[in-house]
N, C-alpha and C positions, 0 to 999 in steps of 0.2 A: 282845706280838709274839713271846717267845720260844716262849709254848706253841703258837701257831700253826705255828712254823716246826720246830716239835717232832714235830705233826701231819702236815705235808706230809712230812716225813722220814719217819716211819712209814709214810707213803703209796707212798714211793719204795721206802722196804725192801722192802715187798711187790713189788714186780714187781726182786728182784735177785733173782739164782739162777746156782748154780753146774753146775746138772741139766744135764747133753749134751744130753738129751730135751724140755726147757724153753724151754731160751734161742733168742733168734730174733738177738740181733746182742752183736757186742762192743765193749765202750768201755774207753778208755784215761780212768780216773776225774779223774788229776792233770793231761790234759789237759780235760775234758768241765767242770770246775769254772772253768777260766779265759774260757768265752766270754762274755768281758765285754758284747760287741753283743747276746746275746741278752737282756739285763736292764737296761744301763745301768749297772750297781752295781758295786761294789767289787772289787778285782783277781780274789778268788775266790771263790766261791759253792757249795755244794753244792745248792743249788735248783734249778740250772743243768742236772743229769742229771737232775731231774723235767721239765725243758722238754723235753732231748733225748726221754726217755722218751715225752713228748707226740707227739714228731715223729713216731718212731719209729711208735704206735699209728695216725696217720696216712696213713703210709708204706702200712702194708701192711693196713690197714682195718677191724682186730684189734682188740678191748676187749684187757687185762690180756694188756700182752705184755711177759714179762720179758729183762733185757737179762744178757750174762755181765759184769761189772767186773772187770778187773784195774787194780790196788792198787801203787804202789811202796812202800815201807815211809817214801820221806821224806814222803810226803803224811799221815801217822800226826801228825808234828810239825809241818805246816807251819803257818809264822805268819801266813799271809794267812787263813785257815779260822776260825772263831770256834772259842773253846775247847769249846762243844757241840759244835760240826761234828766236831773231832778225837775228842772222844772218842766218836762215834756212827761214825764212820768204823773208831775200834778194836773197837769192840763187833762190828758186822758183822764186821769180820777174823775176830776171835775166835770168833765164831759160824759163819765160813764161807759168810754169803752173799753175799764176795766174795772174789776171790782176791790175797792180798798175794804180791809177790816182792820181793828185796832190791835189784834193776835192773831196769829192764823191760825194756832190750834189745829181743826180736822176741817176747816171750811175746804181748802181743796177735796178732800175726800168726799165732803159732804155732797158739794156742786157736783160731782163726776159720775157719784151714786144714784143723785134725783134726779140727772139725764139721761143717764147710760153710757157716758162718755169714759174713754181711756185717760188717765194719768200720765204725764211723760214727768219722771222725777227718777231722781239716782238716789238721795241723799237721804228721804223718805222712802224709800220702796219695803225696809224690812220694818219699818214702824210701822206700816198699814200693814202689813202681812200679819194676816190671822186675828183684827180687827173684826173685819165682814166676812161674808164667806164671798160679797161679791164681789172684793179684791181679788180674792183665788181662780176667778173667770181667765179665759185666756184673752190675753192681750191688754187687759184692764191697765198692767203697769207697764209703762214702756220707758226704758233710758235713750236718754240721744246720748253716743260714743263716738268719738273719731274714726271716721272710715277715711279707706284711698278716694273715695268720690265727693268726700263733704261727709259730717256727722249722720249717721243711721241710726235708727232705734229698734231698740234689742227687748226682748221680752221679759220683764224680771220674775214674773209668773206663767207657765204653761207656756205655749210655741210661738206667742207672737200675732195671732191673726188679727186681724184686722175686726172688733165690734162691730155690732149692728148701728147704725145712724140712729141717732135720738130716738131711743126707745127709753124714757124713761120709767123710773121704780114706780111702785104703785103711788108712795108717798110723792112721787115728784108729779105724776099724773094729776095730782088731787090740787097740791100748790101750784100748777099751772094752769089749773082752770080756772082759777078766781083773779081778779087786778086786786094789789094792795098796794094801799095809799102808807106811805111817812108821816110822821105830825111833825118832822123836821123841815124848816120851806125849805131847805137849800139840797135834799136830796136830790141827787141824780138819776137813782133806778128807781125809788118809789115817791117821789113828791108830784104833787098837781101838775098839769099845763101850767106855764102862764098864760095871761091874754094876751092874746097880739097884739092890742092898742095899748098895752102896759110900757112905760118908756125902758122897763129891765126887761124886756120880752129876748133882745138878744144877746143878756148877761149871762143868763142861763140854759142849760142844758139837763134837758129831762128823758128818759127813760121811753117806747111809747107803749103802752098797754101792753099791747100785742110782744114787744118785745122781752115785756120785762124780766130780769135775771128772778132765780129762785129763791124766796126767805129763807133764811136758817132758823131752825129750828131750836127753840130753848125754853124747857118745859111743857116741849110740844106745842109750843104757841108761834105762831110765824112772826121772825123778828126781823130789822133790819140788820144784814151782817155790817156794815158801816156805823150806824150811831147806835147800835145795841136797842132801840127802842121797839115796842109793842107795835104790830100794825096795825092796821085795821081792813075789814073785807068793802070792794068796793064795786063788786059784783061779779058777772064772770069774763071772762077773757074770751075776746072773740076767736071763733075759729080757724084753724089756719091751715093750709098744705105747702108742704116742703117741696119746691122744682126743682130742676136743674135744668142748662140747656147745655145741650151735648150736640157737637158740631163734627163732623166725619168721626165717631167713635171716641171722643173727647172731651168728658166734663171741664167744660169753661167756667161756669158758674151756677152757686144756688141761689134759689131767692123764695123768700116764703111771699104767699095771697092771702089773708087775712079777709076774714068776714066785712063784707061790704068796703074795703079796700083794692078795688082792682090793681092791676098792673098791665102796662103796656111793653111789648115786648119787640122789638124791629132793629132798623139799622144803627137807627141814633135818635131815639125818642128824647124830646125834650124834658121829660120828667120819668124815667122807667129804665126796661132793662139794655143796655144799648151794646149790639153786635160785631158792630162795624169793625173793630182791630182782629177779630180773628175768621173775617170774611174771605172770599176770594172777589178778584174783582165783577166776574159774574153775579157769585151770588151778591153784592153789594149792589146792582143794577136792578136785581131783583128784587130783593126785601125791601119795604119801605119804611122810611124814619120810623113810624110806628106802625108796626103790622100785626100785630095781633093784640085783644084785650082780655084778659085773664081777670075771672071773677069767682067768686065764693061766697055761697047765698045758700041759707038753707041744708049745708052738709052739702051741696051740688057745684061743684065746680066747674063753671063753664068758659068758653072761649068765643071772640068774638073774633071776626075779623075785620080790619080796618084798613087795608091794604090797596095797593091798583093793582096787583097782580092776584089777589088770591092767595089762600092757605089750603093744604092737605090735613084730612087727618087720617092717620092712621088707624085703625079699631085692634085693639088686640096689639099694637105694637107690630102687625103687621110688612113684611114686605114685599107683598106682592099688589105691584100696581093696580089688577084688576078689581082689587078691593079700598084700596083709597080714595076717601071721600073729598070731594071737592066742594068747600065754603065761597061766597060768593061774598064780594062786599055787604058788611052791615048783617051780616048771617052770625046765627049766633046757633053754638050746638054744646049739649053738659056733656062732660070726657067721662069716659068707663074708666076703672081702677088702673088699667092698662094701656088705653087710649096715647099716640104721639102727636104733637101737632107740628105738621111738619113746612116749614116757611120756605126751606129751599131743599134741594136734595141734599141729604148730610146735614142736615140743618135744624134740630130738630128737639123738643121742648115736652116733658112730659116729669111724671113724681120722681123727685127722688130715690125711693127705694125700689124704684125698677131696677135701677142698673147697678152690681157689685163693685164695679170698678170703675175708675175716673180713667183710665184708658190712657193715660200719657206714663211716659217713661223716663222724661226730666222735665218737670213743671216750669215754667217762669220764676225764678230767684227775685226774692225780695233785696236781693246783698248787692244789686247788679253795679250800685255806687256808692259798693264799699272803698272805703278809702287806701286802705294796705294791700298789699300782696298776701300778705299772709291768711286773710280773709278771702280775698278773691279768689286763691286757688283751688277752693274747695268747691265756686260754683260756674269752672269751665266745662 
């Protein structure tokens, strides 16, 4: 049982993230671990944010949608947590793909505000209420509740909808144009690289510019929410676009391009975005390990192709063949705000906020090796 529940942890790691560009909602970890109704079982559980996660994927009709977590540091020691749980819970800290503070106070509120992102919280929903007025947004609070099909989340303000993807506040615009640095070495979201030739280079775990989560604010000065300390500005923060690839009608995944960061996108690139598990066997004959290279340069985001078969692109998002362009190896063309690049038919790569909906109707379960029945049955 233990290496099972060791598994679905792993499962859950994957969809946490501290990326602005990432994350689709935010949870209060030390709350999201005590809902005892959604399992039946023991006062706390970290299984419990693999449910929410479920809902979550649900909610907004998305495969592989990660959530932001903030961390209080007593949850590190707590004694209701299995002594795995705690220390998988420290590893993440340490690794930064979630965010510890020493209170939490209103840092969940704060992170959801300067992204734009939704709350899933029960237990806090009438304490923010009437806070902001951008609380009172619809869908902004969301609870996970026991449904017949696995936990749904329900609106604690207005109908429920579904937020716009990372739009954040003005104040959050402004704090994610800049990189700040820690004067603590051992931070995670804002401390230095180390060097690669440093023999601690693979002790630690750092944050990378492009990613980094948002300072909290105190005194209007950008602090670290982990060691409370003062930042510093360390220039600005390269620019970035949010993709997704959607495959027959189907958000599989997003990924952000960062300024002068390309990405390779194909069947199974050795270092980039890889296809291959939700291909058909054609189109896997088709696509090549890496088939297309996605760049951001200048505000112009361009695509290359790198393929033996060839890339389409769409203009306009386009479906009519007469009008799809055909890229030739080593051809390289900048995408209009609309533009699809398309690898196979159905197959097909473009922003973000093109598309409202993730187009699936039961996601891939992070719980899939959950160890109980009682767990399991919520995601047949």
């Amino acid at each position: 049982m233990r290496f099972e529940v060791s598994k679905v942890l792993d499962a859950i790691e994957a969809r946490l993230t501290t990326d602005p560009a990432l994350a689709r909602a935010v949870v209060d970890l030390s709350e999201v671990v005590r809902y005892a109704d959604l399992d039946g079982g023991r006062p706390a559980s970290m299984l419990r944010l693999g449910l929410v996660i479920d809902a979550l994927g649900r909610h907004v009709a998305e495969e592989n949608v990660p959530v932001y977590a903030v961390v209080p540091r007593s949850l590190l020691s707590d004694a209701d947590l299995t002594s795995n749980e705690r220390m998988v819970v420290r590893r993440w800290a340490d690794d930064g793909v979630v965010e510890v503070v020493p209170q939490l106070d209103d840092r969940v509120l704060e992170v959801a505000e300067l992204l734009g992102l939704p709350v899933l919280t029960r237990s806090r929903a009438e304490q923010f209420r009437g806070q902001r007025a951008w609380v009172d947004e619809p869908g902004r609070l969301l609870a996970a509740v026991p449904g017949a099909g696995g936990p749904v989340l329900v609106a604690r303000v207005g109908r429920g909808e579904v937020p716009p993807v990372g739009e954040p506040s003005p104040m959050g615009a402004k704090l994610l144009a800049r990189v700040w640095r820690c004067p603590e070495s051992n931070c995670s979201s804002f401390g230095a690289a180390v060097d690669s030739d440093s023999p601690f280079a693979d002790m630690r775990t750092f944050t990378s510019p492009v990613a980094q989560p948002p300072p909290t604010l105190r005194a209007g000065a950008p602090t670290c929410p982990r060691h409370g300390t003062r930042l510093t500005d360390a220039g600005p923060r390269p620019a970035v676009e949010l993709l997704s690839v959607r495959i027959d009608g189907v958000i599989r995944q997003r990924f952000v391009v960062a300024e002068d960061q390309p990405v390779v996108v194909g069947r199974a690139p050795e270092n980039g975005i890889m296809l291959g598990q939700w291909l058909t066997e054609d189109a896997r004959k088709w696509i090549s390990r890496g088939h297309v290279r996605l760049a951001l340069s200048g505000g112009e985001l361009t695509v290359r192709d790198i393929s033996t078969n060839g890339t389409g692109i769409r203009p306009g998002g386009s479906t009519d063949d007469d009008e799809r362009i055909t890229l030739a190896r080593d051809e390289t063309r900048t995408l209009g705000p609309t533009d699809l690049v398309e690898l196979y038919a159905g197959v097909h790569v473009g922003r973000a906020k093109m598309w409202s909906t993730g187009g699936v109707s039961q996601p891939a379960s992070v719980m899939a090796e959950a160890p109980t029945m009682a767990i399991r049955k919520f995601e047949r």
